[in-house]
C-alpha positions, 0 to 999 in steps of 0.5 A: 640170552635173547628170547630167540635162543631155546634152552635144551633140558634133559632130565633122568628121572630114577622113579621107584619100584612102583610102575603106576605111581611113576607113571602118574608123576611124570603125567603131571610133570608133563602137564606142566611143560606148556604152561611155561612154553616147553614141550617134550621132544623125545621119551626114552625108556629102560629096558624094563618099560620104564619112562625115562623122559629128555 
């Protein structure tokens, strides 16, 4: 792969029952994609509220 090509990741994440704590993992997570170079192009959540992340 040359450095022009992009890399497309998609993540579901199954987070536990508890809301805040999910909420604080993804935040971190999140964090962390500039610092390699990524950035988040779409959030998606159930239907519940929950985040769901690709």
């Amino acid at each position: 792969m040359t450095t022009d090509q992009a890399v497309l990741l998609v993540a579901l994440v199954d987070l536990s029952a508890d809301v805040d704590a999910g909420q604080r993992y993804e935040d971190a997570v999140l964090a962390l994609l500039s610092r390699h170079g990524g950035e988040l192009e779409r959030r998606l959540r159930t239907g519940d509220g929950r985040p769901r992340c690709t």
